[in-house]
C-alpha positions as CSV (number, residue, x, y, z in Angstrom):
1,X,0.0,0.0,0.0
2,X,2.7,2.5,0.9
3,X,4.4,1.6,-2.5
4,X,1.6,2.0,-4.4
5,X,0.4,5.8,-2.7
6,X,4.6,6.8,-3.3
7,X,4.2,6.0,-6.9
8,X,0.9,7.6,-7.6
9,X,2.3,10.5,-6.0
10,X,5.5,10.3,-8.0
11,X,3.5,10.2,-11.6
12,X,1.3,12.9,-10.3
13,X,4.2,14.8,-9.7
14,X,6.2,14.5,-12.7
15,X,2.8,15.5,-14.3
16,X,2.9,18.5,-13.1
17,X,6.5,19.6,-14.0
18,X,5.9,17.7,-17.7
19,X,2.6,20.6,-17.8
20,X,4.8,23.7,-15.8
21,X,7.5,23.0,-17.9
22,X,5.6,22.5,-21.4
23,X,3.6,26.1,-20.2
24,X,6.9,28.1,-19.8
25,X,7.9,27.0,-23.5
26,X,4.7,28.1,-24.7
27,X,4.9,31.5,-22.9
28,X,8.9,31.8,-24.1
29,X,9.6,35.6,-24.6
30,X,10.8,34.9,-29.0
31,X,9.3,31.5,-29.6
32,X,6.9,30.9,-31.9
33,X,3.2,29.9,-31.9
34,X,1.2,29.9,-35.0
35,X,-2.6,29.2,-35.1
36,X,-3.2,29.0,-31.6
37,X,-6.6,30.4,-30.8
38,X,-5.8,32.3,-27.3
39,X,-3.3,34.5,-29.3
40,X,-3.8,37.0,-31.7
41,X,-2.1,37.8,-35.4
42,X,0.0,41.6,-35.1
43,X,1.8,42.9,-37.8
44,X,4.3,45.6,-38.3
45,X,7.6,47.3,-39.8
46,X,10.4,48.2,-38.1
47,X,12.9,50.7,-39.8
48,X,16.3,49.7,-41.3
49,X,19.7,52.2,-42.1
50,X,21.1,50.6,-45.3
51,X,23.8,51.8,-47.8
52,X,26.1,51.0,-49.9
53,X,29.6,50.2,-49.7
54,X,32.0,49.8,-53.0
55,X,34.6,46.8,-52.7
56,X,37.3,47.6,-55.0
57,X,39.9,44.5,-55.9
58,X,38.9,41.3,-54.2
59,X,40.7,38.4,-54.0
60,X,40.2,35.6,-56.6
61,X,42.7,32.9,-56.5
62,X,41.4,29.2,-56.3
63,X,38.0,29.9,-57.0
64,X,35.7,26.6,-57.4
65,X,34.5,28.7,-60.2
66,X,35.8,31.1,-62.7
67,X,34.9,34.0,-65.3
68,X,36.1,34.0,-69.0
69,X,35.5,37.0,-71.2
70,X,33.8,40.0,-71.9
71,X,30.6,41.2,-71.2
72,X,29.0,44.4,-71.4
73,X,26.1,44.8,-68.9
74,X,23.6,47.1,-70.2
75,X,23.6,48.9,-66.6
76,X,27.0,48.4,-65.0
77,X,29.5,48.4,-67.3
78,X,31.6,46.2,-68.9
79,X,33.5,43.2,-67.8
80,X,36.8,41.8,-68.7
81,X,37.9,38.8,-67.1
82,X,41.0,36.3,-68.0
83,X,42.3,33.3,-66.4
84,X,45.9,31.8,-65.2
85,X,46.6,28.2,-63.8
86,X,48.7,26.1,-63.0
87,X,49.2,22.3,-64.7
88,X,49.5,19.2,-63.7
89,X,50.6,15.6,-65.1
90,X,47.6,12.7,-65.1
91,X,50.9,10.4,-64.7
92,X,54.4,11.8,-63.2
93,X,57.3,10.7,-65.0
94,X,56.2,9.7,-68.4
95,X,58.3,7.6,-70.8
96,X,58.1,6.3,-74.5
97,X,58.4,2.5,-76.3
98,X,60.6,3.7,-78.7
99,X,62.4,7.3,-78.0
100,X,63.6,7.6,-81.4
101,X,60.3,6.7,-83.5
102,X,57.8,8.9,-81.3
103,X,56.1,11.3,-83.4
104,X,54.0,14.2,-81.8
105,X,50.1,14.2,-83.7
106,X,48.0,16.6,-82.4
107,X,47.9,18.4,-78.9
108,X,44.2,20.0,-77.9
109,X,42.8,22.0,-74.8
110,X,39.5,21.0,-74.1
111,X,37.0,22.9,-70.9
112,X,33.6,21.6,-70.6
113,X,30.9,24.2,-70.4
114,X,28.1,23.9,-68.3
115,X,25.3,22.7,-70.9
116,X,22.7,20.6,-70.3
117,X,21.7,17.6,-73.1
118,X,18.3,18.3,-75.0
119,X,18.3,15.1,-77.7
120,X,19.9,12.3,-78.1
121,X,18.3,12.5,-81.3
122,X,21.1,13.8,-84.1
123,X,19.9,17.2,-85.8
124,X,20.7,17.4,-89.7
125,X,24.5,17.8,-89.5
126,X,24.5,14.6,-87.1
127,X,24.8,16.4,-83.6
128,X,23.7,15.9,-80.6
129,X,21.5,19.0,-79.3
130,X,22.7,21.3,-76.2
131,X,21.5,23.9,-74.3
132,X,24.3,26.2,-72.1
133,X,24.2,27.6,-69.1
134,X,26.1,30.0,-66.9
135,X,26.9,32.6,-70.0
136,X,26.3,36.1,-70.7
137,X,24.4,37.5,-72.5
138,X,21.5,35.2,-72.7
139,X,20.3,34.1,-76.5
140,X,17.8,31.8,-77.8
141,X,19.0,28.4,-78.6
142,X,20.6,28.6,-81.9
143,X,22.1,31.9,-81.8
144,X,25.4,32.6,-82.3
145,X,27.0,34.5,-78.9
146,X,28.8,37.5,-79.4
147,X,32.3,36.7,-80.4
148,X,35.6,37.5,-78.5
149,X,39.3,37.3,-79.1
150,X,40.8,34.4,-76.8
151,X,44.9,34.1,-76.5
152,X,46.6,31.3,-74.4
153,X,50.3,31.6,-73.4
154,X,52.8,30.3,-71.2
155,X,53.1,31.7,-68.0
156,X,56.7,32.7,-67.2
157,X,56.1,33.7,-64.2
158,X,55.1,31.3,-61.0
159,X,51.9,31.6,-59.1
160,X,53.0,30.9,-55.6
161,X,51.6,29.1,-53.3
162,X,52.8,31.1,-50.1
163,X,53.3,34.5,-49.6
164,X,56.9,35.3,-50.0
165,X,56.9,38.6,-48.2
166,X,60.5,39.3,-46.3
167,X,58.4,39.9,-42.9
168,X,57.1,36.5,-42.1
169,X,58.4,34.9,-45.7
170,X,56.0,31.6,-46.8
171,X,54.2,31.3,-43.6
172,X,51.0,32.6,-45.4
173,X,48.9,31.4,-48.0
174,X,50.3,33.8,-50.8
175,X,46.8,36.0,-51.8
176,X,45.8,36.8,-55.3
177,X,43.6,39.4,-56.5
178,X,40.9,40.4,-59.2
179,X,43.7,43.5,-60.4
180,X,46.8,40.8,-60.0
181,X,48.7,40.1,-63.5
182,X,51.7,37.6,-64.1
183,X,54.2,37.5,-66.7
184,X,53.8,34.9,-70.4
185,X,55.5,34.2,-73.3
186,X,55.0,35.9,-76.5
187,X,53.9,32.7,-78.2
188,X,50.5,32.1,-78.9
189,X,49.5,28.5,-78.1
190,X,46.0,28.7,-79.7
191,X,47.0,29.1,-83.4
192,X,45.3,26.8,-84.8
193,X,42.4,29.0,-88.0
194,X,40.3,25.9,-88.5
195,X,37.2,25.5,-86.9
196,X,36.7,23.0,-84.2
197,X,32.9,22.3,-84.5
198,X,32.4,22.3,-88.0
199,X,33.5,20.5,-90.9
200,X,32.8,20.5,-94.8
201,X,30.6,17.8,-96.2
202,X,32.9,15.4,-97.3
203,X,34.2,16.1,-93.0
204,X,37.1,18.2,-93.9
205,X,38.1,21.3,-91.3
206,X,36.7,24.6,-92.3
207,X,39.3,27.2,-92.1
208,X,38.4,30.5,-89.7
209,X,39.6,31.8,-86.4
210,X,37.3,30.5,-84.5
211,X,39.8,29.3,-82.2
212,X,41.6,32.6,-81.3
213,X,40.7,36.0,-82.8
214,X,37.1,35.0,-83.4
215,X,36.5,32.7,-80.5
216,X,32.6,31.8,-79.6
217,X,31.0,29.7,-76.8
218,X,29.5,27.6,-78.9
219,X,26.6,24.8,-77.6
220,X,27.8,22.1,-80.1
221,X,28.9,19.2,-79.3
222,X,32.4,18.0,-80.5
223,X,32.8,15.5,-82.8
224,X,36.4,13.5,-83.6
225,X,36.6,11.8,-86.8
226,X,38.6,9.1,-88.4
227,X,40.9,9.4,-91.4
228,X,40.3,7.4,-94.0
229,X,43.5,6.1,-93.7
230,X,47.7,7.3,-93.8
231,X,48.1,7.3,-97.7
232,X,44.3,8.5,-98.6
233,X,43.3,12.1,-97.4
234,X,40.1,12.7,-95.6
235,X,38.4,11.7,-93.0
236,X,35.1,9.1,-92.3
237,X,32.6,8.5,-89.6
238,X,32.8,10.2,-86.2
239,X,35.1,8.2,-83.9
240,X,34.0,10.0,-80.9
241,X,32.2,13.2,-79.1
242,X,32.1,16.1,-76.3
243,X,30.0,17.6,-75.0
244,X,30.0,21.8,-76.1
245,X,33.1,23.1,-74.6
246,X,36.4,24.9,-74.9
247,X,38.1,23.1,-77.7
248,X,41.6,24.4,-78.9
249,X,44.0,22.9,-80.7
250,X,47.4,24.0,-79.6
251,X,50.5,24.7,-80.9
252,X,52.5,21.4,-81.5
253,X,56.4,22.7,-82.1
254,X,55.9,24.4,-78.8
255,X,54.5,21.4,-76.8
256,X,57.1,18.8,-79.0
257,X,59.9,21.2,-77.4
258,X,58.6,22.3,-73.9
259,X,57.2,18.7,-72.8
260,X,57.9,16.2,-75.8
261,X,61.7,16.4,-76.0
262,X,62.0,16.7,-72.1
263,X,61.1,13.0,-71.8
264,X,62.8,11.9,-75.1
265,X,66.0,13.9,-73.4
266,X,65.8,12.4,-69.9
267,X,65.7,16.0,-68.3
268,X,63.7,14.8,-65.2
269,X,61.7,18.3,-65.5
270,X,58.7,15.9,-65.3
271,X,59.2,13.5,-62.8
272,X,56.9,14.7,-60.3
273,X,54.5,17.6,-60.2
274,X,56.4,19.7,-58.0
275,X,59.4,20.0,-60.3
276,X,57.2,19.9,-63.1
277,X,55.0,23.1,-61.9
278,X,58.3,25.0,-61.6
279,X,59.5,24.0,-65.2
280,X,55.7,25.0,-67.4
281,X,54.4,27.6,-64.9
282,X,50.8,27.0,-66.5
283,X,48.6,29.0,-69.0
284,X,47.0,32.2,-69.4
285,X,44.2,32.8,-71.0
286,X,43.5,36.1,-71.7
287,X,39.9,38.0,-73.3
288,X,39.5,41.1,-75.1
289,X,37.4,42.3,-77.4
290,X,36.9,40.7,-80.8
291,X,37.5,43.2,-84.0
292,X,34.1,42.8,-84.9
293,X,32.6,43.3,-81.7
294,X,34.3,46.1,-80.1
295,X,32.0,47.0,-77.6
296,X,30.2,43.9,-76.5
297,X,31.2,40.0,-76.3
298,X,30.4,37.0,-74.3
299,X,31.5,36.0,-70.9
300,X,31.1,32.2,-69.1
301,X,31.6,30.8,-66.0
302,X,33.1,28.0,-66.0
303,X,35.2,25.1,-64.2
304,X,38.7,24.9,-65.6
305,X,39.7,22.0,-63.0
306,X,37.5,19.6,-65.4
307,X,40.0,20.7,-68.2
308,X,42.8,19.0,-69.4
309,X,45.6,19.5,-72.5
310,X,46.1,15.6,-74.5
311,X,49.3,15.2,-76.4
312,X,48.4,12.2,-78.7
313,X,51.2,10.5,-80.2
314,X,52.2,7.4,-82.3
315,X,55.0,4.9,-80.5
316,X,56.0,1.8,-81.1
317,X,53.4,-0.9,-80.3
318,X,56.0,-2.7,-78.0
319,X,59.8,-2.7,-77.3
320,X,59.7,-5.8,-79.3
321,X,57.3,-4.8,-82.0
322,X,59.0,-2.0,-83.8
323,X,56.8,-2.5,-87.0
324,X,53.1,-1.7,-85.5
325,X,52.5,2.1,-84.7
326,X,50.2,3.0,-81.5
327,X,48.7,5.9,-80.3
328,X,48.5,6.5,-77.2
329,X,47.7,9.9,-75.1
330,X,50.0,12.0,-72.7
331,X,47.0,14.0,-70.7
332,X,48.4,17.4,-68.9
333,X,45.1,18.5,-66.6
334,X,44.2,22.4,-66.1
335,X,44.9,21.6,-62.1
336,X,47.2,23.7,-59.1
337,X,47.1,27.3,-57.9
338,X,44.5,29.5,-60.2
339,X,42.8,32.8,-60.0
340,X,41.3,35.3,-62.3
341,X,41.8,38.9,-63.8
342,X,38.9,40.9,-63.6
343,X,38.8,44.3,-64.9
344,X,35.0,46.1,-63.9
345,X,34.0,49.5,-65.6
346,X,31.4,49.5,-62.3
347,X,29.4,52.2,-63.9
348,X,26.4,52.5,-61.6
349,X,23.7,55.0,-62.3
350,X,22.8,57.4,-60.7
351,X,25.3,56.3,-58.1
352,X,25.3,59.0,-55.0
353,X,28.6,59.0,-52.4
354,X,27.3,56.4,-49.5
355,X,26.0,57.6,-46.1
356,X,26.3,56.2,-43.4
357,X,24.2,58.0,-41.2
358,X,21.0,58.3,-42.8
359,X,21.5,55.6,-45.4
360,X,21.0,55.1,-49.4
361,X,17.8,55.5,-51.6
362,X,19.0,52.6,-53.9
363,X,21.6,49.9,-52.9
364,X,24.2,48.6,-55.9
365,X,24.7,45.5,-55.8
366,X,27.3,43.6,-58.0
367,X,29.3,40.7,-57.7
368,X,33.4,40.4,-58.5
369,X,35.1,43.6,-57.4
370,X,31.5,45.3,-57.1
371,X,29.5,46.9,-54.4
372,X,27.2,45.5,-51.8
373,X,24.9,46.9,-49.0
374,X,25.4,47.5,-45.1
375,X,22.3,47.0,-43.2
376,X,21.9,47.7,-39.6
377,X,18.4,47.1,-37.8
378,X,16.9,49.2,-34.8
379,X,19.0,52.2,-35.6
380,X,22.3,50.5,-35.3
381,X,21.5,50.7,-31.2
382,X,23.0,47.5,-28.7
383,X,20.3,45.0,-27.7
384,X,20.5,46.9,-24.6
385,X,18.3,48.3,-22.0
386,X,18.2,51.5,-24.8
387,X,17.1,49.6,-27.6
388,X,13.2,50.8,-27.7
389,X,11.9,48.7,-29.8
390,X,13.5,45.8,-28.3
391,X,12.7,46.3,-25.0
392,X,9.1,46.9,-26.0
393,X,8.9,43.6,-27.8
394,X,10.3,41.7,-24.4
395,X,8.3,43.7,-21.7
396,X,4.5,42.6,-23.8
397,X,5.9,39.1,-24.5
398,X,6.0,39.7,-28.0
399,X,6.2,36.4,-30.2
400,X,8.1,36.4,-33.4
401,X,6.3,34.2,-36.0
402,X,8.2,35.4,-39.1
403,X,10.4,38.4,-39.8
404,X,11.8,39.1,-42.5
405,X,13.3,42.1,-45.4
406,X,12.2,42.6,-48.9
407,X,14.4,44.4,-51.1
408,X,12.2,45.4,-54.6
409,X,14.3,45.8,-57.4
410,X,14.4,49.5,-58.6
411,X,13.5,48.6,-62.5
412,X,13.6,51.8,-63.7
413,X,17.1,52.4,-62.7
414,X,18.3,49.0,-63.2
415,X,16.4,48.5,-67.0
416,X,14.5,46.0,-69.0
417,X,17.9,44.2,-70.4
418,X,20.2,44.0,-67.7
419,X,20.5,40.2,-66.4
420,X,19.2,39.9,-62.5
421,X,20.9,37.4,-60.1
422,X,19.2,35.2,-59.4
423,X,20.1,35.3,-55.2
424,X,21.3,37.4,-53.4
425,X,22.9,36.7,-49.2
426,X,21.9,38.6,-46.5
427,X,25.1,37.4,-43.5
428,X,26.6,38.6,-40.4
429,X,29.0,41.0,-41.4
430,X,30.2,41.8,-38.0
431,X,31.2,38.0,-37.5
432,X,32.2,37.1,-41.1
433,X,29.5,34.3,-40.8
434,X,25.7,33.4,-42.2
435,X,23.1,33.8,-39.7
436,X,21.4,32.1,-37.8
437,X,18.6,31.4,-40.2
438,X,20.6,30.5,-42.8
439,X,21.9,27.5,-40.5
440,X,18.5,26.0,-39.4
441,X,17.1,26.0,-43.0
442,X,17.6,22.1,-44.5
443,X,15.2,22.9,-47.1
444,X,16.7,21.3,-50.6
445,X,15.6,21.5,-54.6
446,X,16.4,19.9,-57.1
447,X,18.8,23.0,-58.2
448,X,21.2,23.2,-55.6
449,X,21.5,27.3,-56.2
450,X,17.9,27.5,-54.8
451,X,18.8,25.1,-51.6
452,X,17.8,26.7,-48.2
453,X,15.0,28.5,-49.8
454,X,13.4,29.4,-46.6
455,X,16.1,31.4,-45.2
456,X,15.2,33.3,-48.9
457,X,17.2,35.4,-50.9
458,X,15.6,34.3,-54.4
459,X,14.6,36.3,-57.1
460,X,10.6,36.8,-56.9
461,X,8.0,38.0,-59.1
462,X,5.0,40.4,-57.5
463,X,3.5,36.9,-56.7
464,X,6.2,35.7,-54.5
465,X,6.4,32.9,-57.0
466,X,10.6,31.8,-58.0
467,X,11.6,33.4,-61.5
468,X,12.2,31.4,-64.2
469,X,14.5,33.1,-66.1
470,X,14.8,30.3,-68.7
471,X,11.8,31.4,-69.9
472,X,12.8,35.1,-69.6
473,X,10.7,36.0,-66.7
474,X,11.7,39.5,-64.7
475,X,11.6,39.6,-61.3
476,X,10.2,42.2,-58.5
477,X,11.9,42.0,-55.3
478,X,13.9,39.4,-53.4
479,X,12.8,38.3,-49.6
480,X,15.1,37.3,-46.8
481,X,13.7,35.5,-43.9
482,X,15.4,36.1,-40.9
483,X,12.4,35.0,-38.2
484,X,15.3,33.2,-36.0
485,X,17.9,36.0,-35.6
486,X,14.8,38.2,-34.3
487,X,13.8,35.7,-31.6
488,X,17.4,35.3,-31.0
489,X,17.5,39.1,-30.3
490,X,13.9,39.3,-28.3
491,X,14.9,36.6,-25.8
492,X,17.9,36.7,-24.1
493,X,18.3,40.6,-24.1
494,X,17.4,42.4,-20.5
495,X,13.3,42.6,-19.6
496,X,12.1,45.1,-16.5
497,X,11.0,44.0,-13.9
498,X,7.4,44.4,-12.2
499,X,7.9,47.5,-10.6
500,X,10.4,48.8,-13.6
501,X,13.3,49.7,-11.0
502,X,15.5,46.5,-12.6
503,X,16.3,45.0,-15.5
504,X,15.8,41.1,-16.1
505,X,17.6,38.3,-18.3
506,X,15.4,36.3,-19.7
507,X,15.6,33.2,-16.9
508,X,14.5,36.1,-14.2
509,X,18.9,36.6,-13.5
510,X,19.6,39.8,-12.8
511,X,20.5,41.7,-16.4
512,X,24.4,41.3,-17.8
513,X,24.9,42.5,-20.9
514,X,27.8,40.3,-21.6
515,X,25.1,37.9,-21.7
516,X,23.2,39.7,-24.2
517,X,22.5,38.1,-28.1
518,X,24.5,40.7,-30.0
519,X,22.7,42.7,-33.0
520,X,24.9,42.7,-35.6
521,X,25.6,44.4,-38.5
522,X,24.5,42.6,-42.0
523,X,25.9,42.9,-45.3
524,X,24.4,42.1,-48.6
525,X,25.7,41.0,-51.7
526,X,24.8,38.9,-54.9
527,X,26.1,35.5,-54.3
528,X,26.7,32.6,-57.0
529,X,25.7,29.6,-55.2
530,X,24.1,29.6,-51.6
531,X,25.5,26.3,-50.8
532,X,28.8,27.5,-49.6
533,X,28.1,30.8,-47.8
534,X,30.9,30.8,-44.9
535,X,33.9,30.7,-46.7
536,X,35.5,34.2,-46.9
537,X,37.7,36.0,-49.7
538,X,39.9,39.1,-48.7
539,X,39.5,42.9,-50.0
540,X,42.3,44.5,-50.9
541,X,41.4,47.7,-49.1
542,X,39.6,46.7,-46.3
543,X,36.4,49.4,-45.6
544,X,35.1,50.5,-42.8
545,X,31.7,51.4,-41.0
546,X,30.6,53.6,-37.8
547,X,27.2,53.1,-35.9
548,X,26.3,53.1,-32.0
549,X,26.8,49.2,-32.9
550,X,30.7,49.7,-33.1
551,X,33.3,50.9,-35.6
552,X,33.8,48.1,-37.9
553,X,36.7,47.1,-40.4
554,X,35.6,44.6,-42.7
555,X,38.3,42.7,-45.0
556,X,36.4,40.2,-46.7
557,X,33.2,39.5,-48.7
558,X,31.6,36.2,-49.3
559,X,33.6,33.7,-51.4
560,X,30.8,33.3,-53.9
561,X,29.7,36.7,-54.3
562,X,33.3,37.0,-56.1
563,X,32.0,34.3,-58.6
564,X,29.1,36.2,-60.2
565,X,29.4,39.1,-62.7
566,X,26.0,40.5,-62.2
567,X,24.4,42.9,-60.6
568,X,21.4,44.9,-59.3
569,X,19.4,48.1,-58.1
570,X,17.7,47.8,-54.9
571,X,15.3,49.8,-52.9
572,X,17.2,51.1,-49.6
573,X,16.1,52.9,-46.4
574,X,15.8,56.4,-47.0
575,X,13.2,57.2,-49.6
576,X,11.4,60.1,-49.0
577,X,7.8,59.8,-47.8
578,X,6.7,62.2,-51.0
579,X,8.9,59.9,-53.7
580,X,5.8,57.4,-55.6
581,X,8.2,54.2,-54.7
582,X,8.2,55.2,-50.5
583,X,6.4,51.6,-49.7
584,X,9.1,49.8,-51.4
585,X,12.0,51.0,-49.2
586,X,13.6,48.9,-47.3
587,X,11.9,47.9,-43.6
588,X,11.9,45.2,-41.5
589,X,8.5,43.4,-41.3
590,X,7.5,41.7,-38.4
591,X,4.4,38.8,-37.8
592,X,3.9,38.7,-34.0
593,X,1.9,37.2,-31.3
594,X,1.0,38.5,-27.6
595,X,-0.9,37.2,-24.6
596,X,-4.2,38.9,-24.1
C-alpha cells in the first residue's frame, strides 16, 4: 500500500512539472506559436539604415568557379575577365616505347561548359542538341554569342603558393587578386584557324579563327573523326564526341619542345608535379574584345579544373614490336594554384557618395570587385536596456512568427535588359558568418542554387512565385527571412521588472549584458551559389563602417559573391515619404503574437 500511494504521487508529480515546464515553452519571450486560438495575429515594420559600400579588388585565387570573357552589362558596365593556372601531369614521370620513332600528332585543350543535353536525337549535320548555361548575355537556342578574341600563353612567371613577403616569408597562404597580373611568353598557343565544330561535307576542317581571334562559346557538341587512312586524305565516320566546350587545338612545335623532347631527353623536369609546376608555370588565358565586336562579347563561367591538355602521339606498339604504330595519349590536366583577372568599368547609375548615417535610396549590388549593401536594424542601437523597440517587444511578450526584409528591385534604374541574379545573401558582417537562419534551413531543390530556400534570398515576381528566367521572366523583389535571428535578439536581451526599478535576463537573473544576443551588423551581396556561404575571400582595401553598434573594419566579402558578374538596383532605407516608390523601401517586417 505504501508503495503504491509513493508511486501515484511520484506520476502525479512529474505531471505536473511535464505541464509547468511545457507552459513556460509556450509562454517563451521569441518562440513561436502559429494558429493557436488564445493569441492574436500583429503585424508591423520596423525601420532599417542601409547603404552601400564599393569593394574595389577582391581576391580571386582558387576559386571553385571562374569567369572568361567580356561582357558588357547594359547597366554596370563592362566586364573583362581572364584566367591563369597552374598544370598538372595525369601520370608523373612519363616515358616512351621507342624514343627515337615517337612522333607528336595533335595536342588540344579542351574545358567543358556547363550545358545541359536536349536530344539524343542527331539534328541534320549529325549532332547531338545542347542547351548552355552560366553565359552572358543570354540568347535563344541557336544563336550565335557575341564573339571575342581568346589568347593562351605560357606563364613565365610562377603563381606561388605562399606568400613570399621578407616579414614573415611563406608562412601565409600567398593571396591573389581580381587587379593581380603575371608575366607569359610571346607565343601564342592557340594558333590553330580551323574551326573546331564544324567541318565540310565530305568532314574536312573549315578554315576560320574560331579558335583565337574570333572565338565563340558555342553549344555544339564535339565531334572527332577518323581518317580514311595514312596514304588517302580525308576523313570518315565520327570516332568519338564532347560535349559543347572549350576546344583548342594547340601549338605542336611548342608542346614537341617544352614537354615532348623533355622526356625523349631524360631531363627529369617531369618526374613529379612539384618540379614539373616549376619548369611550365601553367597557361593564361587572356579575353579582349573581338575586331568585330568592339563594344560587347560573351562571358562564361566555367570550371577549368575539369579541363585538361592531350598530347596524342604514335609509338612503337611494344619494345619488341617495332613494326606496328600505337597511339597512345599523354594528358596534362588544367589543375594547381588559379585565379582570375577581372577588370570592372562599375558604372552604376545614378550612383550617390554612400551615407552612413542616414542611409541610401537605392543599394548597388554587383558581384566580382562590385558593391554590396550594409544594413543595420533598430538604428544601429545595442540589444541593450536603450534599444526601444526591443525592450518593448520583451516587456508585452511579444512572439516572433516570421520576420523578414524585402528588397524590390528599382526597375527603372536597373532596365528592361540587364541580367538579375538570381540570389542574393543577407550574413553577419560583423562576424564574417551566415546567420542564424541561414543554419536552421535544410530545405533542398532539385537545383542546388535555390537550396535553403526558406532562409530566402531568391529572385521573386510580385506573386512571391521563384523566377524562371529560362523562360525570360523579370523579377520584382527578393525576400530574406530572418524570423530566428529576431527571436534570437527578443529573448535573451534584458526585460524590467514588475515595478520597472530593474532589468531582467530572460531566466529572471539579474541583467548582464555580456550575456546579451549581440545585433549585428548585416551585409548584402549577390552571391553565386548559396551552398557555400561561410567561406571568406579578402579585399584588398579593407572598408570601414561607424554606428552606436561599433566601428567596424571589414576585410572580406563572401567567397561566392566574387564568382558572379551580375548585378542589381535595390530599394534602400531612405526614400522620401513624397517619392511614388516610398512603400518599397527597405523595412523590417514583423508577424507577431501577444498574450491577451
Amino acid at each position: 500500500m505504501k508503495f503504491n500511494f509513493f508511486f501515484k504521487s511520484f506520476v502525479i508529480g512529474v505531471l505536473i512539472v511535464f505541464i509547468a515546464s511545457c507552459d513556460r515553452d509556450i509562454n517563451e519571450i521569441g518562440g513561436s506559436i502559429v494558429g493557436d486560438n488564445h493569441y492574436g495575429l500583429n503585424h508591423t515594420y520596423s525601420d532599417v539604415l542601409a547603404y552601400n559600400q564599393t569593394l574595389g579588388p577582391v581576391q580571386t585565387n582558387n576559386l571553385p568557379i571562374n569567369q572568361l570573357g567580356v561582357y558588357n552589362n547594359p547597366t554596370f558596365g563592362k566586364t573583362t575577365a581572364s584566367f591563369v593556372t597552374q598544370l598538372s601531369l595525369a601520370s608523373a614521370n612519363p616515358t616512351f616505347i621507342n624514343n627515337a620513332n615517337v612522333v607528336l600528332d595533335s595536342v588540344y585543350l579542351y574545358v567543358p561548359y556547363f550545358a545541359t543535353l536536349q536530344s539524343t536525337t542527331t539534328d541534320a549535320n549529325g549532332y547531338n542538341t545542347y542547351t548552355l548555361d552560366s553565359i552572358q548575355p543570354k540568347v535563344s537556342s541557336g544563336t550565335p554569342l557575341p564573339k571575342i578574341k581568346l589568347s593562351v600563353y605560357e606563364l613565365t612567371e610562377a603563381i606561388e603558393s605562399y606568400d613570399p613577403d621578407p616579414s614573415h616569408p611563406f608562412q601565409n597562404s600567398q593571396k591573389y587578386y581580381s587587379d593581380s597580373d603575371l608575366n607569359h611568353g610571346a607565343t601564342l598557343l592557340n594558333d590553330d584557324n580551323t574551326n573546331a565544330y564544324k567541318r565540310t561535307a565530305s568532314n574536312a576542317p573549315i578554315t576560320d579563327n574560331s579558335q583565337n581571334e574570333e572565338f565563340v562559346f558555342n553549344e555544339s557538341e564535339i565531334q572527332f573523326y577518323k581518317r580514311i587512312d595514312a596514304t588517302t586524305p580525308g576523313y570518315t565516320d565520327v570516332a568519338a564526341r564532347k560535349a559543347p566546350g572549350m576546344f583548342l587545338n594547340l601549338n605542336k612545335t611548342f608542346f614537341q619542345t617544352k614537354i615532348m623532347n623533355a622526356i625523349i631527353n631524360n631531363t627529369g623536369k617531369l618526374f613529379n608535379n612539384s618540379v614539373f609546376q616549376d619548369y611550365f608555370k601553367g597557361l593564361y588565358f587572356k579575353a579582349e574584345n573581338a575586331a568585330d565586336s568592339p563594344t560587347q562579347g560573351s562571358l562564361a563561367m566555367m570550371n577549368f579544373s575539369a579541363g585538361y591538355i592531350k598530347l596524342v602521339y604514335s609509338d612503337d606498339a611494344s619494345t619488341t614490336d617495332q613494326i606496328n604504330r600505337v597511339k597512345h595519349e599523354l594528358t596534362i590536366n588544367l589543375s594547381g594554384n588559379t585565379f582570375n583577372l577581372l577588370n570592372n568599368d562599375n558604372t552604376f547609375p545614378n550612383y550617390a557618395p554612400p551615407s552612413q548615417s542616414t542611409g541610401d535610396r537605392n543599394l548597388y549590388l554587383k558581384g566580382g570587385n562590385g558593391s554590396m549593401a550594409v544594413i543595420d536594424l533598430f538604428g544601429g542601437q545595442k540589444n541593450n536596456a536603450s534599444n526601444v523597440e526591443l525592450q518593448k517587444m520583451r516587456n508585452e511578450n511579444w512572439l516572433i512568427n516570421e520576420a523578414n526584409l524585402t528588397f524590390y528591385i528599382d526597375k527603372t534604374n536597373l532596365g528592361a535588359s540587364a541580367p538579375e541574379p538570381n540570389r542574393i545573401y543577407l550574413y553577419d558582417l560583423t562576424n564574417k558568418r551566415p546567420l542564424v537562419d541561414y543554419y536552421t534551413d535544410y530545405s533542398t531543390n532539385s537545383i542546388t542554387k535555390f537550396n535553403k530556400s526558406i532562409f530566402g534570398g531568391i529572385l521573386m515576381d510580385g506573386n512571391s512565385k521563384i523566377v524562371n528566367q529560362k523562360n525570360d521572366e523579370r523579377g520584382t523583389k527578393y525576400k530574406v527571412n530572418i524570423t530566428n535571428y529576431l527571436r534570437t535578439l527578443v529573448k535573451h536581451g534584458p526585460t524590467q521588472n514588475s515595478d520597472k526599478t530593474a532589468y531582467l535576463n530572460s531566466d529572471g537573473t539579474p541583467y548582464n549584458s555580456i550575456k546579451d544576443s549581440t545585433n549585428v551588423r548585416l551585409g548584402l551581396v549577390v552571391t553565386e551559389s548559396i551552398n557555400t556561404s561561410g567561406i571568406n575571400y579578402y579585399l584588398k582595401s579593407p572598408f570601414t563602417t561607424t554606428s552606436s553598434l561599433n566601428t567596424l573594419t571589414s576585410k572580406y566579402i563572401p567567397q561566392m559573391s566574387v564568382l558572379n558578374p551580375l548585378g542589381t538596383i535595390l530599394y534602400g532605407s531612405n526614400i522620401p515619404d513624397t517619392d511614388p516608390n516610398y512603400d518599397k523601401r527597405l523595412r523590417l517586417e514583423i508577424y507577431y503574437t501577444k498574450p491577451n
